[in-house]
Structure formats: structure tokens, C-alpha cells
C-alpha atoms as an extended CHARMM CRD file, in Angstrom:
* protein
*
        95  EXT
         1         1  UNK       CA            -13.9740000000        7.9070000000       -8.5390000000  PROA      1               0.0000000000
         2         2  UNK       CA            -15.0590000000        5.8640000000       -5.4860000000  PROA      2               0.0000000000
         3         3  UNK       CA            -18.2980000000        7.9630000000       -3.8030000000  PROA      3               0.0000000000
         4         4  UNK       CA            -19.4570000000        7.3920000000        0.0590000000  PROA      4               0.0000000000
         5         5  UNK       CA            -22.1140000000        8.7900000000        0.8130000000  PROA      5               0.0000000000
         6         6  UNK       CA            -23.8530000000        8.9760000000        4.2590000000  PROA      6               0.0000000000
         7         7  UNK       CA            -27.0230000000        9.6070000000        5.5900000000  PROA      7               0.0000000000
         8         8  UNK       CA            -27.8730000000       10.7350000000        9.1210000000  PROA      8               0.0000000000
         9         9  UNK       CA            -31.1190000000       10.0640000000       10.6410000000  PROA      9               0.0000000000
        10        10  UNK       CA            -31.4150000000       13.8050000000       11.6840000000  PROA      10              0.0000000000
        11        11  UNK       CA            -28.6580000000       15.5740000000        9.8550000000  PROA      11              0.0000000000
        12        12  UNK       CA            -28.7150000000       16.0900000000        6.2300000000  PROA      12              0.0000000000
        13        13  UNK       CA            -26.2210000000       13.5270000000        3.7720000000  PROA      13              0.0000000000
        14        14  UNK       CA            -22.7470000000       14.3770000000        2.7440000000  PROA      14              0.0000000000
        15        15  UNK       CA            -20.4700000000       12.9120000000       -0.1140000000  PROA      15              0.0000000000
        16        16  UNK       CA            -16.9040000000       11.8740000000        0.0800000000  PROA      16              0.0000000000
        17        17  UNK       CA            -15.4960000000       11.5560000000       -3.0170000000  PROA      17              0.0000000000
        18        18  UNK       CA            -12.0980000000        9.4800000000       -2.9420000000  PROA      18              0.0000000000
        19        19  UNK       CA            -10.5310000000       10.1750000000       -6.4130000000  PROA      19              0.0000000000
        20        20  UNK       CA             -8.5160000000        6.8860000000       -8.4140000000  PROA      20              0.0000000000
        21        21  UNK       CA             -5.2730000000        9.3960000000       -7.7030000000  PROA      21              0.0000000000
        22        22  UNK       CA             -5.5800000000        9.3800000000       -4.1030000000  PROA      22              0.0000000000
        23        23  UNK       CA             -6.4380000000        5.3160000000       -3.9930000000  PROA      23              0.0000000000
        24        24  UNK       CA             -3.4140000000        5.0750000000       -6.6320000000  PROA      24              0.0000000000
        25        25  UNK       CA             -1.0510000000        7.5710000000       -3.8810000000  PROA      25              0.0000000000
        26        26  UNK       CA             -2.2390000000        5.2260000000       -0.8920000000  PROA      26              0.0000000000
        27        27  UNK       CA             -1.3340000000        1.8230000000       -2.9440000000  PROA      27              0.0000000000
        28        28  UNK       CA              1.7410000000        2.9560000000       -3.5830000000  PROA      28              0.0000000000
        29        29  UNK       CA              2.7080000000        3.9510000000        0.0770000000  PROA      29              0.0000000000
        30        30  UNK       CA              0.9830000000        0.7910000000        1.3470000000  PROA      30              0.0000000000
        31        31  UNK       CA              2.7900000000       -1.5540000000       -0.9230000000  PROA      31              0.0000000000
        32        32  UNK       CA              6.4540000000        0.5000000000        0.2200000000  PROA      32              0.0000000000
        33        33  UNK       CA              8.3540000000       -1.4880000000        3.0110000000  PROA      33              0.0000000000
        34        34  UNK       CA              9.2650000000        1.7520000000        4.9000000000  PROA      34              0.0000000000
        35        35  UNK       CA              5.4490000000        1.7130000000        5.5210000000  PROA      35              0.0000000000
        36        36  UNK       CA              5.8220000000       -1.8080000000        7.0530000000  PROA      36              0.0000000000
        37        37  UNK       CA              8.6730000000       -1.1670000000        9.1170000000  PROA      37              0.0000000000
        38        38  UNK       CA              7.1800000000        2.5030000000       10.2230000000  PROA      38              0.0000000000
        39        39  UNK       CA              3.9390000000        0.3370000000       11.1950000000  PROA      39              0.0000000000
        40        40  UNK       CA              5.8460000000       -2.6650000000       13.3160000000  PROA      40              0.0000000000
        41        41  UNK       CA              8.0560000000        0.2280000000       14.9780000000  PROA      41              0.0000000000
        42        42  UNK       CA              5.3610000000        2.4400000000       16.0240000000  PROA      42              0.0000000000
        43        43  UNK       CA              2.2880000000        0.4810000000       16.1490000000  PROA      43              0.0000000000
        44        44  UNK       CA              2.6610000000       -3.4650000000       16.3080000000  PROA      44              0.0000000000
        45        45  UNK       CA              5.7270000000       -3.7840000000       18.5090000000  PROA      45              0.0000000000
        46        46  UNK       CA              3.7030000000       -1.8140000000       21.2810000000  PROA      46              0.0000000000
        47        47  UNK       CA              1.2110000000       -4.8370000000       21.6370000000  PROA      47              0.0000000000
        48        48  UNK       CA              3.3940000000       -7.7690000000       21.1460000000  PROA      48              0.0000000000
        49        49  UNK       CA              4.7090000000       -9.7700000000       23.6910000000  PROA      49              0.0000000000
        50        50  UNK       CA              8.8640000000       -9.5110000000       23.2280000000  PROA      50              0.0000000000
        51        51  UNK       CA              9.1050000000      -13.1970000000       22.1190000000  PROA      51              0.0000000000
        52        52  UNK       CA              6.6880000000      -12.2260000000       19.1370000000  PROA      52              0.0000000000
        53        53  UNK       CA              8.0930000000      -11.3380000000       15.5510000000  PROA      53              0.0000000000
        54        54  UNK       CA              6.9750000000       -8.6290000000       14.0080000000  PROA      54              0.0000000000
        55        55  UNK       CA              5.1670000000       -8.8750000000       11.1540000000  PROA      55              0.0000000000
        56        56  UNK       CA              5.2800000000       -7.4270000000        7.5630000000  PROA      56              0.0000000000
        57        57  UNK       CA              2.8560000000       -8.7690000000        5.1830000000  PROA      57              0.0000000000
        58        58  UNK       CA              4.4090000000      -10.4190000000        1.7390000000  PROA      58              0.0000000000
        59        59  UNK       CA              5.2110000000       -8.2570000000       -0.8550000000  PROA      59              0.0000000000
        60        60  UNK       CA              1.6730000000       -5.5760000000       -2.1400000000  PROA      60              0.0000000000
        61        61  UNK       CA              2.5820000000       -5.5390000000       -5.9910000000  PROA      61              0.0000000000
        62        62  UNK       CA              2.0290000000       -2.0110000000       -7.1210000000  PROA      62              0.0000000000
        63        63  UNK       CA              1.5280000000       -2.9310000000      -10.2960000000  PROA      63              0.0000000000
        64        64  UNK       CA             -1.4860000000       -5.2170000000       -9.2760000000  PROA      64              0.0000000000
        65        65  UNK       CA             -2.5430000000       -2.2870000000       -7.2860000000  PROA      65              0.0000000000
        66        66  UNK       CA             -2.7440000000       -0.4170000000      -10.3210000000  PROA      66              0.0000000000
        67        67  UNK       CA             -4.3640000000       -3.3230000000      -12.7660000000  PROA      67              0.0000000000
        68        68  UNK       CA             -7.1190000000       -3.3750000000       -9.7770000000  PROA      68              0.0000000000
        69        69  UNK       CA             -8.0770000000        0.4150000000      -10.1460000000  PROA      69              0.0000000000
        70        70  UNK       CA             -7.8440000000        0.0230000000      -13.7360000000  PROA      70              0.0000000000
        71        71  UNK       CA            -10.2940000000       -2.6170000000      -13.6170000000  PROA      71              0.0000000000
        72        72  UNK       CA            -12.9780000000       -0.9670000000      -10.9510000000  PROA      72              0.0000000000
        73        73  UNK       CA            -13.2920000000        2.1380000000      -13.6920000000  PROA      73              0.0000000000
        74        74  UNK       CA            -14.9600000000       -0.5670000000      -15.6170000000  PROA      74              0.0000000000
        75        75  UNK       CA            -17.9720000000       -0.9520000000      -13.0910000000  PROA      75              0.0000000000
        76        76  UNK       CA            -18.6690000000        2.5280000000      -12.5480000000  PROA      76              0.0000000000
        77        77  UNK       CA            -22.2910000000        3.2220000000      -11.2100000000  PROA      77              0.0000000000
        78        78  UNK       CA            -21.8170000000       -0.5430000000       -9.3520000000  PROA      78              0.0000000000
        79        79  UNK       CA            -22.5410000000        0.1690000000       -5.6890000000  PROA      79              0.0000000000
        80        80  UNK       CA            -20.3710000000       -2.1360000000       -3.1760000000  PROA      80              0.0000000000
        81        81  UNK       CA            -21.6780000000       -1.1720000000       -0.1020000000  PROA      81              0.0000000000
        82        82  UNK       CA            -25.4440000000       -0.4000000000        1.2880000000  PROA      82              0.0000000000
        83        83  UNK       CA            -25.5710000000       -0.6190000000        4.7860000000  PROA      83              0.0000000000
        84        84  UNK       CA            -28.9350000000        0.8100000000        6.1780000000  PROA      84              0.0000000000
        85        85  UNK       CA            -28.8070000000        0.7790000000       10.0610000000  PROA      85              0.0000000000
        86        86  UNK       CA            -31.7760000000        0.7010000000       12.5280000000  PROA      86              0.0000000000
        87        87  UNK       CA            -31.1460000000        3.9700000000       14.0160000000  PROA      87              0.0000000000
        88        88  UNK       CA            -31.6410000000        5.5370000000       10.4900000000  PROA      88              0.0000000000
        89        89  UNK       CA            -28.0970000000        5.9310000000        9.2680000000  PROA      89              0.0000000000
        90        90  UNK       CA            -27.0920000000        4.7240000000        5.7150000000  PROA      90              0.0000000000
        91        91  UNK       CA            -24.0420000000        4.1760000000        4.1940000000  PROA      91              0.0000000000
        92        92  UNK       CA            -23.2040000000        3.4110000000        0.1660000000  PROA      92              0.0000000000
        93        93  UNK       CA            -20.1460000000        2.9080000000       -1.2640000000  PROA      93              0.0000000000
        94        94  UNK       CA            -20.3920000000        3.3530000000       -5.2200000000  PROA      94              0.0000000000
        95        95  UNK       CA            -18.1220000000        3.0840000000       -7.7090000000  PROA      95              0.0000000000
């Protein structure tokens, strides 16, 4: 399980906990072309120019996707992000 936690300056920390299911659920749709071609329909083809292709990234492998998740349970406790921000705010990202 993937934990963010921040940390207000004046308001007390929360958790978000983002499970290896839900990371596995949003691979999967990710790596789907309907995503792609929802995305370039609704989103990319608003702010390209009509002489511009839309674009749809090579294929996502889901089951790389999968051997990647598989492989962050080994480094659990390993924190990949620690942002700490003037104002007081901190982020961290742990695995």
C-alpha cells in the first residue's frame, strides 16, 4: 500500500492510503485504448490546432504494470517523496 501523508502548517495531518488494487484498477484502465481515444476526444482535440494529430501514447503493457507493483511491495517502508515547503506544509509519499 502506497501512503501520502500531508501536513498542514495549521491544520492537523491526514493519510491517504492508495491500496496495490486501486493502482492495479487504474493500470489497467490507463493501459486500455478506449482510455486513449476517450482522452484525444474529450480532452486533447480541444487544444490542438486542426492540422495536429492526435496523440495516443504506444502501447502501456499491463502486464509490466503489474511486474512494477509486484516489485514496489518489495521496498515497503522506502519513502519516495519528502517535500517540506516554506510555508510549513509537508508531503511524503511512502511505500
Amino acid at each position: 500500500m502506497i501512503k501520502v501523508k500531508v501536513k498542514l502548517k495549521d491544520k492537523p495531518a491526514f493519510t491517504v492510503p492508495l491500496p496495490y488494487l486501486l493502482l492495479r484498477t487504474g493500470g489497467w484502465i490507463v493501459s486500455s485504448r478506449p482510455f486513449w481515444k476517450l482522452i484525444n476526444s474529450k480532452v486533447v482535440k480541444e487544444h490542438l490546432d486542426e492540422n495536429e494529430k492526435s496523440w495516443i501514447p504506444r502501447s502501456i503493457d499491463r502486464r509490466e504494470i503489474k511486474e512494477l507493483l509486484k516489485t514496489i511491495r518489495q521496498y515497503k517502508g522506502l519513502k519516495i517523496v519528502e517535500v517540506k515547503d516554506k510555508d510549513g506544509t509537508e508531503v511524503v509519499v511512502k511505500l
